[in-house]
N, C-alpha and C positions, 0 to 999 in steps of 0.2 A: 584493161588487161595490159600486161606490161610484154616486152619484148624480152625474150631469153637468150642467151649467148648460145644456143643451139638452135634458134629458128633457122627455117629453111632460108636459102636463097632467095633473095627480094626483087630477082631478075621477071623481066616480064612473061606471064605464062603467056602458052600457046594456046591458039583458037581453041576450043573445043577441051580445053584442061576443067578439072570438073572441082568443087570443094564441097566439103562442109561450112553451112553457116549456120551459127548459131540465131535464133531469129525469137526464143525465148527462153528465160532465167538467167543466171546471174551472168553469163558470161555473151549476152548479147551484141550480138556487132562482131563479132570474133568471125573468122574463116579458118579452114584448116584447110591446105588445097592435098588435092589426092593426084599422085602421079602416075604412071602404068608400072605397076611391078608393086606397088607400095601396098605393107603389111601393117597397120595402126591397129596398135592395143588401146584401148581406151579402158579407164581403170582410176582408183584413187591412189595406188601404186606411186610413186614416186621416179618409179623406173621407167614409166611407159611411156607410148608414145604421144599421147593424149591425156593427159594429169586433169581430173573433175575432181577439187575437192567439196564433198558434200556428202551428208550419211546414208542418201538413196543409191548412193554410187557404191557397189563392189570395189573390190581391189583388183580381179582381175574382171571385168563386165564385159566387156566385147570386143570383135576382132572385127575390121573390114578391110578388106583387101580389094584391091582392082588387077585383074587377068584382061589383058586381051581388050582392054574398054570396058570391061563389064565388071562393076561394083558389088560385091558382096557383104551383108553381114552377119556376122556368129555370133550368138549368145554364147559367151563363155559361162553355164550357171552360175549367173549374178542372182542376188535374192530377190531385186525387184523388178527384173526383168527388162527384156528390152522389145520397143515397140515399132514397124514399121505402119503407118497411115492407120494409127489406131489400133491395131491386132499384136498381140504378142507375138513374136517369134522365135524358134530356135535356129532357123538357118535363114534365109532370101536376102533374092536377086534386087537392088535398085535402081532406079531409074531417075532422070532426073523432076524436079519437082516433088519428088517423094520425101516424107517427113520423118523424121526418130526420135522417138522420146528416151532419155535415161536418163534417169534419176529426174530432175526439175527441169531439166534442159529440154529444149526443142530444136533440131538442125533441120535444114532443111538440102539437099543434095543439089547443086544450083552451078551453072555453066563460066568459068569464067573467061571476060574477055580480053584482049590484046589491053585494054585503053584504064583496066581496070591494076594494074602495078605492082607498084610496093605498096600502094597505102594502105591497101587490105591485108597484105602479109604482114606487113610491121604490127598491124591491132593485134598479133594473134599471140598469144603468149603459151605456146606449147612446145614440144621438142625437147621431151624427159628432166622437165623442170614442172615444177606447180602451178598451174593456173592459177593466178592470182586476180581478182574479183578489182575492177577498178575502183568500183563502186564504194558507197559508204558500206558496214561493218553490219552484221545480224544475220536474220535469218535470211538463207535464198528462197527467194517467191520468185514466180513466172508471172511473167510477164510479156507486151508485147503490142502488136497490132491486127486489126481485125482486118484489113486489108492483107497481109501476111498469110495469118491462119484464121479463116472464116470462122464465126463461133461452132457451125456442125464441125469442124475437123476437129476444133475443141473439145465439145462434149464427148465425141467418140473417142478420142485419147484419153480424156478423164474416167471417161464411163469403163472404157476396157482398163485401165492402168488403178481401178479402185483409189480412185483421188479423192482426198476430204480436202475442203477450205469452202470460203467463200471465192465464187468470182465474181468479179467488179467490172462490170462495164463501163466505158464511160464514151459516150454516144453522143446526138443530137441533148438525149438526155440520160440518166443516171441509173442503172440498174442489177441485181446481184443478183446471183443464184447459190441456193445454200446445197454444197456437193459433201455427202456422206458416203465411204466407198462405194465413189462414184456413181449414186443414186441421187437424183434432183430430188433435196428434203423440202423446199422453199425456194420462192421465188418473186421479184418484189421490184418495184421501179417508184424511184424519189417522185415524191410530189402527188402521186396517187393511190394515199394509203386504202382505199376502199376496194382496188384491185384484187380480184382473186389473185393467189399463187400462179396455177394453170396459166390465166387468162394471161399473168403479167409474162411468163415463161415463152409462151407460142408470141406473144407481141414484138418479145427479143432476138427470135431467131430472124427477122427480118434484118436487125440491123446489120448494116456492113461496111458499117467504116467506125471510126473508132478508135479505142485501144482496150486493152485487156488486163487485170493480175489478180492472182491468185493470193489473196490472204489465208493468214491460219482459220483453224475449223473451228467455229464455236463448240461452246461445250457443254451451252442446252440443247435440247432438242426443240425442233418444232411440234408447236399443240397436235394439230393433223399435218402430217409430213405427206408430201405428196408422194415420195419413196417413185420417181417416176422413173426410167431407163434410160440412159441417151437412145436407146431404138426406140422406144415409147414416144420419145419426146420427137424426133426427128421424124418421126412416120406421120403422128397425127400431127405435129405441128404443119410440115408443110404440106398435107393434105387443106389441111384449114386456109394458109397462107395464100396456095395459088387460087381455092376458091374465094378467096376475099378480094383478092386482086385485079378478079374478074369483075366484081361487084362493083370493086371500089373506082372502077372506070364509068359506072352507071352515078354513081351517087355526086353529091355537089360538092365544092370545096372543101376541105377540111374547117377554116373560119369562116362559114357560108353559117346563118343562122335557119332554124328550122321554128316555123309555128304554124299554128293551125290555120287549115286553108278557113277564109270566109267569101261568102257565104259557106258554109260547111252542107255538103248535100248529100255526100256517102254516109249512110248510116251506121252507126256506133256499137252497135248491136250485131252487126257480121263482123266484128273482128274477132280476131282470139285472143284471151287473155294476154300473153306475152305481147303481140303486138301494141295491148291495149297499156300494159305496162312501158314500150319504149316509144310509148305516141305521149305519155305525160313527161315523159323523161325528157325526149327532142325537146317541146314545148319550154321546155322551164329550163333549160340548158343554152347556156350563150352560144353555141355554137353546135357545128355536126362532131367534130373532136371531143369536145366535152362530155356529146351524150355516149360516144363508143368508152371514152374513160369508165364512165358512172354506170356506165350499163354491167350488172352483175351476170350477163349472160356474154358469150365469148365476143371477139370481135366479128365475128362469119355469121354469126347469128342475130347481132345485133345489125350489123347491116343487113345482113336479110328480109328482117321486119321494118325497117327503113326504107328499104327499096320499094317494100308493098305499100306503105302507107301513102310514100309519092305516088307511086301511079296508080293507086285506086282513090287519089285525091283528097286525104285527109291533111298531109304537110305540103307544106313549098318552103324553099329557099327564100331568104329576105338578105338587102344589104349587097 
């Protein structure tokens, strides 16, 4: 973003002076700082005080003002609304840490300090001139990092903001989720095409670190579409998550191999089916990771019939 001949003053603020950061879409890295008395229109407006150009953005979209220390924002009825930590609003109070969605953008309300200058007011290219996008040329996608905006703050912003696209993880390793107003249709992680949707969906909410973007929305459908909620997905995921967590401090390394104990003296015949199905799977699987991939039952559950098979003595660890 380029600098405008009406930016603010690039003198250094004071302790406790507070801004917007832009922390995803097109106009990322950006600050706008907010001063006490100060009235920002944000808008596609050309006039305002905050210029977004982009087709999710109204022309006049929102006001926020600071009284007193204390940060406000107003929906001016823009068409798509605007979002505090997920929820639509027409009027609230902010705080710092708190996040806003408009249009593709994500701010984030963030403290600045003495030691932090010009360098961040110079990136900011607002002050009733056009935000101009540094970037190369197209469509604005969001964008950003998961250390930033963890993926639940994600999905609850997409899920209440009826967001379509794919998003793109890109993690330890590689994973999307397919969001149709704001409903998980699909969900998938490179290199383990035999993964349920579900299974692959609750795998990802662990991750946290990273980065994130939002591509356009496909324009098939998925065969059976998981049509799942961000609260659907955020309830039972990490329901599942911390109980596996629990487990997974019992179980053996992730590249630890599993095979069948010998002599083999628990009989075969008290297990249950599923167990007896992830006792052939450990076995023939290079590893304990391999078998939670391959296993078509969740990961909480496949380590649950793991944990039993170790200690009623049918696997061990090798290697």
């Amino acid at each position: 973003m380029n600098s405008s001949s009406n930016s603010p003053d690039a003198g250094p603020p004071e302790r406790g002076r507070l801004a917007l950061r832009f922390i995803s879409g097109k106009y990322q890295g950006g600050e706008f700082p907010l001063s006490e008395g100060a009235s920002v229109v944000v808008g596609r407006s050309s006039d305002l005080d905050m210029v977004l150009v982009e087709e999710m953005v109204s022309r006049k979209h929102a006001r926020i003002e600071v009284r007193q220390g204390v940060v406000e924002i107003e929906d001016l009825g823009s068409t798509n609304g605007t979002f505090v930590n997920g929820e639509r609003v027409e009027r609230a109070s902010l705080r710092e840490g708190d996040r806003l969605l408009i249009g593709t953008s994500i701010l984030k309300l963030v403290s600045l300090d003495q030691q932090q200058g010009s360098s961040n007011l110079q990136r900011v290219a607002f002050g009733k001139s056009t935000v101009r996008h540094s970037g190369t040329s197209g469509a604005a996608r969001m964008s950003g990092n998961l250390e930033e905006i963890p993926l639940p703050d994600l999905m609850q912003l997409f899920g209440t903001s009826r967001k379509s696209g794919v998003l793109v993880i890109h993690s330890a390793d590689v994973g999307r989720f397919v969001l149709r107003d704001g409903l998980i249709e699909d969900a998938s992680i490179d290199g383990v095409p035999e993964m349920s949707p579900q299974k692959a969906a609750f795998r990802m909410l662990a991750w946290t670190q990273g980065t994130f973007a939002l591509e356009p929305p496909r324009e098939e459908r998925s065969e059976h579409p998981l049509d799942l909620s961000a609260q659907e997905f955020l309830m039972e995921g990490f329901r599942q998550l911390d109980e596996f967590n629990n487990l997974r401090q019992m179980l053996p390394a992730p590249d630890k191999r599993l095979t069948l104990k010998t002599p083999l003296e628990a009989p075969l015949h008290e297990l249950e089916q599923s167990q007896l199905d992830v006792l052939q799977l450990a076995i023939n699987s290079p590893n304990l990771q391999a078998t939670l991939d391959r296993s078509p039952k969740s990961d909480l559950e496949t380590a649950q019939a793991m944990l039993a098979l170790l200690r009623k003595g049918y696997i061990e660890p090798v290697g």
